[in-house]
C-alpha positions in Angstrom: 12.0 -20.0 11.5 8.6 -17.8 12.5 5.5 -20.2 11.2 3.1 -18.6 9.2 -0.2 -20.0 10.6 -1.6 -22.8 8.2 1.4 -23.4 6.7 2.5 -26.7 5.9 5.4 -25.8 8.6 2.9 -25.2 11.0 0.3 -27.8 10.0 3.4 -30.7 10.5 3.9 -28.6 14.2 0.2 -28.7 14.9 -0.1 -33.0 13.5 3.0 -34.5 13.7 5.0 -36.4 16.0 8.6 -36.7 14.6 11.1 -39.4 15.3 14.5 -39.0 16.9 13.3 -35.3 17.4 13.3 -33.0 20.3 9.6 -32.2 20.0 9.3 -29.1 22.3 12.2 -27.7 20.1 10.4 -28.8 17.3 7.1 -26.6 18.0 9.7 -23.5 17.8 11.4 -24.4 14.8 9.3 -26.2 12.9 10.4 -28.7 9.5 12.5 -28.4 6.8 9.5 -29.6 4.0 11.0 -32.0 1.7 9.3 -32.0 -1.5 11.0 -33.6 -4.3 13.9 -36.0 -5.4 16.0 -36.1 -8.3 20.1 -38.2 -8.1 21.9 -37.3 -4.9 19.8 -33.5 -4.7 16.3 -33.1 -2.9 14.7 -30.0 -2.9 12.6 -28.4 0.0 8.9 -26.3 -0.7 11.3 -22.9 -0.6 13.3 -23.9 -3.6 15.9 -25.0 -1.6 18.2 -27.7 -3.0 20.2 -30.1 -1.3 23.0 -32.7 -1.6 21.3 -35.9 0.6 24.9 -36.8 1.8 22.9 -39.2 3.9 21.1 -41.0 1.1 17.8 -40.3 3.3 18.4 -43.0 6.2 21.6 -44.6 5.0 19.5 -46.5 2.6 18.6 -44.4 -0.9 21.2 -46.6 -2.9 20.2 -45.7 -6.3 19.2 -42.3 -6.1 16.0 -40.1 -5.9 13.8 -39.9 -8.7 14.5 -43.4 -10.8 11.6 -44.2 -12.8 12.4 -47.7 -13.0 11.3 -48.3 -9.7 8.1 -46.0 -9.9 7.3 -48.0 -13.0 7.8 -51.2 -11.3 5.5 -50.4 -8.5 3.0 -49.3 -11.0 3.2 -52.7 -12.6 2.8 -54.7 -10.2 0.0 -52.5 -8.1 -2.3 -52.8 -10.7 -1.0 -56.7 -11.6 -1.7 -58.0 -7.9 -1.8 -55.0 -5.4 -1.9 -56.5 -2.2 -1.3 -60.6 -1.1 -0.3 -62.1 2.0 2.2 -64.7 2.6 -0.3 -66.9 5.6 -1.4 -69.9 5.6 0.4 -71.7 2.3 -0.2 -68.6 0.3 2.5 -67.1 -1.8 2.7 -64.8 -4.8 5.3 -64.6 -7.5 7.8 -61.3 -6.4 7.9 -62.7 -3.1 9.6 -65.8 -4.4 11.2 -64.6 -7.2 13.2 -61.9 -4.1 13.9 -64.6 -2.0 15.6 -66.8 -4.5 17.5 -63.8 -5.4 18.7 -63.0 -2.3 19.6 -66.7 -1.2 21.9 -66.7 -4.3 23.3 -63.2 -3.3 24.4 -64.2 0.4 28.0 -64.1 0.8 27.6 -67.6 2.3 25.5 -70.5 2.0 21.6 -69.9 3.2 18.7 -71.9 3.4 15.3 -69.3 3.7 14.5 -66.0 3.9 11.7 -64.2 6.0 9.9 -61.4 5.0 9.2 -58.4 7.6 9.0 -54.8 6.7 11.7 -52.4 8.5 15.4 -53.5 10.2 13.5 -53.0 13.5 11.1 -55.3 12.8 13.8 -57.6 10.9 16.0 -58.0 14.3 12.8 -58.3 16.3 11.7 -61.4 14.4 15.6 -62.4 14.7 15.0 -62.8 18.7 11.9 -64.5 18.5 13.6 -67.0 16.1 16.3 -67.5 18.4 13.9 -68.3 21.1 11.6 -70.4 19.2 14.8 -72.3 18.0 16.2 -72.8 21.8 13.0 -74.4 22.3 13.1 -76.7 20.1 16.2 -77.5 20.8 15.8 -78.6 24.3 17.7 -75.4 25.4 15.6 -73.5 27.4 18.0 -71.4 29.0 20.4 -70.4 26.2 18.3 -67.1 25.0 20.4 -64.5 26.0 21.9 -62.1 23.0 25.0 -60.0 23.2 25.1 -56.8 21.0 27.4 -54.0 21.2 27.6 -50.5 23.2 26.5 -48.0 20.1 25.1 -50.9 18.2 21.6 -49.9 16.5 19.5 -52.8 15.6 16.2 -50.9 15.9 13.1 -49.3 17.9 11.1 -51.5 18.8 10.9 -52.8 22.1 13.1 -55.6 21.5 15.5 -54.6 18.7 15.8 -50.8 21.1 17.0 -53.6 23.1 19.7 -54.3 21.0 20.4 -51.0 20.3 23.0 -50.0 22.4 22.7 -46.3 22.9 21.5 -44.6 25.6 18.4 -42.5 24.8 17.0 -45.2 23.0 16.8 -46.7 26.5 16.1 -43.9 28.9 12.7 -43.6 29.6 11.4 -46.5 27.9 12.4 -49.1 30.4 14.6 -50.8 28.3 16.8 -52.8 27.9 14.6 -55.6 28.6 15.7 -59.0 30.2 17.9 -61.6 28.8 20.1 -58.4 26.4 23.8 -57.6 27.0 26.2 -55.2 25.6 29.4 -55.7 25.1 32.5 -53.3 24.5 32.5 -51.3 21.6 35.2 -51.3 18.8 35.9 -47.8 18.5 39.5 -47.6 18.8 40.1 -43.9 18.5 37.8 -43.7 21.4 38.5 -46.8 23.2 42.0 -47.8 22.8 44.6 -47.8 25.5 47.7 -46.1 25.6 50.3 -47.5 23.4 47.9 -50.0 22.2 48.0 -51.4 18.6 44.7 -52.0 16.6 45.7 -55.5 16.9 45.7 -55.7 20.8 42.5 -53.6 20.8 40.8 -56.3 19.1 41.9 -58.9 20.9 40.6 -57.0 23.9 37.8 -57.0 22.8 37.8 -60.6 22.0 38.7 -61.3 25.7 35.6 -58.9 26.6 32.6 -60.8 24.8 34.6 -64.2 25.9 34.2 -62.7 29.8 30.8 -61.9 29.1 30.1 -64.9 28.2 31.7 -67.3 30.6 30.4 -64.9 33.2 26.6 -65.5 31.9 27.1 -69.3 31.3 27.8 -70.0 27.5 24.9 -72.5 27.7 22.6 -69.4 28.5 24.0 -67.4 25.5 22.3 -68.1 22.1 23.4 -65.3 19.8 25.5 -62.3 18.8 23.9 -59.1 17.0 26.8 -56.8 15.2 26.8 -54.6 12.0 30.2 -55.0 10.0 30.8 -51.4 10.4 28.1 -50.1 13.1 26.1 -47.0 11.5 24.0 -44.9 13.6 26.6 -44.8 16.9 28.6 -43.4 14.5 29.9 -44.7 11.9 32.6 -46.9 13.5 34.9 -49.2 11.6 36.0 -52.1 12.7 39.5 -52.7 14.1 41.8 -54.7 12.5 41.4 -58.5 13.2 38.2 -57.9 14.7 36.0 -59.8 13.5 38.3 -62.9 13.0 38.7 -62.9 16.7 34.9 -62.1 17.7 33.9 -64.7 15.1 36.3 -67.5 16.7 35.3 -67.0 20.4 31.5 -67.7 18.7 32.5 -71.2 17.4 34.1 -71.9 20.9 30.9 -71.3 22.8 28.5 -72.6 19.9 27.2 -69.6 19.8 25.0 -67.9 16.4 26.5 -65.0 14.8 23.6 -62.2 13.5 25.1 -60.1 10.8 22.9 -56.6 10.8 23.4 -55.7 7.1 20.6 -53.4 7.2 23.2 -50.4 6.5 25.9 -52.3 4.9 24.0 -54.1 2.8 23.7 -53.9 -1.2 27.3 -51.9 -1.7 27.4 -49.7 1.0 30.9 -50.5 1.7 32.0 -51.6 -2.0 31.1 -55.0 -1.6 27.8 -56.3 -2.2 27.6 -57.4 1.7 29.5 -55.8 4.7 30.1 -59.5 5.6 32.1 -59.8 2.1 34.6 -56.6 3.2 35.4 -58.0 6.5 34.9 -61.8 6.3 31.9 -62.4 8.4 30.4 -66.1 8.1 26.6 -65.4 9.9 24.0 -67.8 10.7 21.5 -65.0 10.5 21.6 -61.4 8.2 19.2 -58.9 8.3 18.5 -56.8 5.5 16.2 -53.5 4.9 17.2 -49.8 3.6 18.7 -49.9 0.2 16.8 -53.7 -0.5 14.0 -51.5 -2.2 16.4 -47.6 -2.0 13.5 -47.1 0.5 11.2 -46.9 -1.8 9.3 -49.0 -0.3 8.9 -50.7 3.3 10.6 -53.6 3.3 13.4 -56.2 4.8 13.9 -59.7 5.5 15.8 -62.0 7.7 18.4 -64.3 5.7 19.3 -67.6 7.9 21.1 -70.7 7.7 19.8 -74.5 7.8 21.2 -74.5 11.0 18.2 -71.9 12.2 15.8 -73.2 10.0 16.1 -76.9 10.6 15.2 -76.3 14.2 12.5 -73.1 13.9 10.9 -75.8 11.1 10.8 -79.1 13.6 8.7 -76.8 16.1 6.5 -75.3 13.7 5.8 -78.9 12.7 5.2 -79.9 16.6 2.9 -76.7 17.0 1.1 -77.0 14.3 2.4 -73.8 12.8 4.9 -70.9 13.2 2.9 -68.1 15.1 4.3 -64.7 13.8 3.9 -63.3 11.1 3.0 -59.3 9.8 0.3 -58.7 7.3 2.7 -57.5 4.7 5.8 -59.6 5.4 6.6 -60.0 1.5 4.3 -57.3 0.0 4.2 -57.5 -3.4 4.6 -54.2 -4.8 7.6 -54.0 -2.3 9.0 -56.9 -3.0 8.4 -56.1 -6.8 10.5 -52.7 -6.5 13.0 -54.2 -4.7 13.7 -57.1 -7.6 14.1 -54.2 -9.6 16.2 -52.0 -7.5 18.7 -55.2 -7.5 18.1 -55.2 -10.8 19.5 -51.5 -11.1 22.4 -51.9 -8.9 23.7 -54.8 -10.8 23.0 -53.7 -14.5 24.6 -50.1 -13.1 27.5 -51.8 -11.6 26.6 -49.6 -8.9 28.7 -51.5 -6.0 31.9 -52.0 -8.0 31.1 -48.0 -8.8 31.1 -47.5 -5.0 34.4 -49.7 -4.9 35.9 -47.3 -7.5 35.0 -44.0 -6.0 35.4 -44.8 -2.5 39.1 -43.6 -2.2 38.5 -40.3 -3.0 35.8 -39.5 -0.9 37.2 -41.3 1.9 40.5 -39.1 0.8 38.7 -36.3 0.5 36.7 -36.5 4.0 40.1 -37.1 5.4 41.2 -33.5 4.0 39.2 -32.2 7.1 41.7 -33.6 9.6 43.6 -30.8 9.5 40.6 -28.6 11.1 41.1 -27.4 14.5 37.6 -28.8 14.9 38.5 -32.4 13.7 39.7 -35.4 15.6 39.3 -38.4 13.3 38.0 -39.1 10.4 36.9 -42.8 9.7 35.1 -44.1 6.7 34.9 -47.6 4.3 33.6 -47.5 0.9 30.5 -44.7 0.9 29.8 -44.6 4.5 32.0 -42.2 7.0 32.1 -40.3 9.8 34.3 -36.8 11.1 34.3 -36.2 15.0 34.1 -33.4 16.1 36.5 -31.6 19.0 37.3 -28.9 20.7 40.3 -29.9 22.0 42.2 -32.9 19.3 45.1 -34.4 22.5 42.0 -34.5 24.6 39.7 -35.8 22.3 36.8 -33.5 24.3 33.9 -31.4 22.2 31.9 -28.6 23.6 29.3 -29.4 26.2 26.7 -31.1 26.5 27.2 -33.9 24.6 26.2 -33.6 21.1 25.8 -30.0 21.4 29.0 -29.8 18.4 27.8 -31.6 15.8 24.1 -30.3 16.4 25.5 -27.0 15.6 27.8 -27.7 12.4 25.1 -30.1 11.2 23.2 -26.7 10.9 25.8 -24.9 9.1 26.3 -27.5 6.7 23.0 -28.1 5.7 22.4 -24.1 5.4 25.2 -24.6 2.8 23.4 -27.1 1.1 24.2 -30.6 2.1 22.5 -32.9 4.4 24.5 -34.8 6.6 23.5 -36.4 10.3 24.4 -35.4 13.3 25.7 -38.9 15.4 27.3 -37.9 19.2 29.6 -35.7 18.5 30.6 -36.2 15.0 28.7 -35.8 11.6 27.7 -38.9 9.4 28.0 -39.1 5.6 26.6 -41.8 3.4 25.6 -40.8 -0.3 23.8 -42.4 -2.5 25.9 -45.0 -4.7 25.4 -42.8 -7.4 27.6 -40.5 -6.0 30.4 -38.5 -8.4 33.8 -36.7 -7.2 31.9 -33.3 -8.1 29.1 -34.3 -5.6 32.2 -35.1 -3.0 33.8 -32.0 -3.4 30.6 -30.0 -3.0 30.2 -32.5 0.3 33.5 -32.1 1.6 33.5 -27.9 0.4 30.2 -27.5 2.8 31.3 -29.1 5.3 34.5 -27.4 5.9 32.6 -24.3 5.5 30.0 -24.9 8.3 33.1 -25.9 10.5 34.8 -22.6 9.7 31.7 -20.6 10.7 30.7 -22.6 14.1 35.0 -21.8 14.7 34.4 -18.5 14.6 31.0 -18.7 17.1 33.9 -20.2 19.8 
């Protein structure tokens, strides 16, 4: 792209720092302007439309464009724009949302805590687990174990958490008192001969040596996403969780479901933990709460968090933490309705229903020379990339593959997500077979054309 000088392309170059964005690369190239929303389709300021195979971030569950929600935000913005939840203070969507989301958790929870991203959500989670050692008279059990390719976040704890590499390098991170243990890829990480089963168990027997080599009385909590989203799109072996879940209850250790992807249908149940039997103490929540619409997310936990995290607040004199628009109300107002919308729509069972064939369909693409494994559940999927299928090996550097077909694809009109070496899809849940098609038509095309740059 050449940038015509005070463009909006170059005005973004000249202003804006990007995220997850190579920024020197970024002054060449410059942005792709989105500039409106309407179902699964945004358009850029050239006319340009799109498929938004990635529903934004994972998280645009009912589409762009819905007027419900704009009117909701109008409602309430002019109702009560702006209250905080400090101090005794409350306001009406911000209760009405938590009782709606206690009576949505696929098991029994006590209270739920506002924040206003999954970052910040799984930030607040280790704070709570910290606060609640303390007043348990545990001082030393604070460690958490995530996952290698987990993402929990970006800020400095939850990047913590997150288990991929450049979210660490350069940032001195991870920070004290986080471990990662092995992750459940089995295409990539199974042995030899080894059944999905046996990989399981492995890695059962992994997170059990972790822990007995830490000290189980130093280890307070396990962070995992039912099917983990931005390492890319990796699905859970078979047994899996059963097995992580029961090596938990051995060492009394808290089991933190990160929904923030999963959640609200993603994987044609209402809750990740529902598709795969997950019991947490803790969920976090964010992304298609509100459709990102609006900032919001919120911690979910169990009386056996609160009990404790309330006995210290009591000995304190109060709980210390807290974010000036934990609970917003226009958020939490749009997000009521966005529930609202996905129930009245039947978007989820919709999901459930429709899931097959675009999981089918995706699958098509295995037989491209430039295709090791496709894996998917419900609307959420992922096709690696490789130059070599018995080797399991793309083109070098790492990530260089996918960079380039992501750019293909999206020239043909659909926007997927580069992960690694393989490229991410996760629609909307408004999603139809035509909008597949058109998906899964794109993307074999971009493959054919970066075959023929090899």
């Amino acid at each position: 792209m050449t940038l015509q000088p005070n463009s909006i392309e170059a005005r973004d170059v000249a202003y804006h720092l990007h995220s997850y964005t190579n920024a020197r690369r970024h002054e060449e190239v410059g942005p792709i302007v989105i500039e409106s929303g309407e179902g699964v389709h945004v358009t850029d300021t050239d006319g340009k439309r799109y498929i938004e195979a990635m529903a934004g971030l994972w998280s645009v569950a009912v589409g762009f464009g819905e007027k419900r929600l704009a009117d909701a935000a109008s409602r309430q913005m002019q109702k009560l724009n702006f209250y905080h939840t400090f101090t005794h203070k409350s306001h009406q969507p911000a209760i009405e949302l938590a009782e709606k989301l206690i009576a949505m958790a696929p098991v029994k929870m006590s209270k739920v805590y506002f924040t206003n991203s999954g970052s910040e959500a799984n930030d607040t989670m280790i704070k709570l687990v910290r606060y609640r050692a303390n007043a348990l008279g545990q001082p030393e059990k604070k460690k958490i174990i995530s996952r290698i390719k987990g993402y929990h976040g970006v800020t400095l704890a939850s990047a913590s958490l997150t288990g991929l590499v450049n979210n660490h390098r350069a940032f001195d991170l991870p920070m004290e008192g986080i471990l990662h243990t092995t992750c459940p890829h089995y295409w990539r990480e199974g042995h030899e001969g080894e059944s999905e089963e046996d990989f399981a168990s492995r890695c059962a027997a992994d997170l059990e040596a972790m822990i007995l080599a830490e000290g189980p009385e130093t280890v307070a909590a396990f962070i995992g996403e039912p099917v983990m989203g931005a390492g890319g799109v990796i699905v859970p072996p078979k047994t899996y969780w059963e097995k992580i879940q029961a090596v938990l209850k051995k060492y009394d250790i808290l089991l933190v479901a990160d929904e923030v992807i999963c959640g609200f249908g993603r994987t044609g149940n209402m809750f990740g933990c529902q598709t795969y039997g997950i019991e947490p103490d803790i969920m976090t929540v964010s992304k298609a709460l509100s459709s990102s619409y609006l900032p919001i997310s919120a911690l979910i936990i169990n009386d056996r968090v609160y009990q404790p995290v309330a006995d210290q607040s009591s000995e304190i004199g109060t709980f210390g933490h807290g974010f000036t628009a934990s609970g917003h109300p226009v958020a939490a107002a749009v997000s009521l309705e966005n529930l609202a919308i996905i129930e009245e729509k039947r978007l989820v069972e919709h999901a459930a229903e429709i899931a097959p064939y675009f999981q089918e369909q995706l699958g098509s693409l295995l037989d491209h020379p430039l295709v090791g494994e496709v894996r998917g559940v419900g609307l959420i999927a992922a096709v690696e990339l490789v130059t070599d299928k018995k080797a399991k090996v793309a083109m070098q550097p790492p990530g260089a593959m996918a960079a380039a077909a992501f750019g293909l694809v999206q020239a043909n009109g659909v926007i997927s997500r580069a992960i690694g070496d393989c490229l991410a899809f996760c629609p909307p849940l408004i999603v139809e077979k035509e909008h597949i098609d058109t998906i899964v038509a794109a993307t074999r095309k971009g493959l054919d054309e970066l075959k023929a740059t090899l």
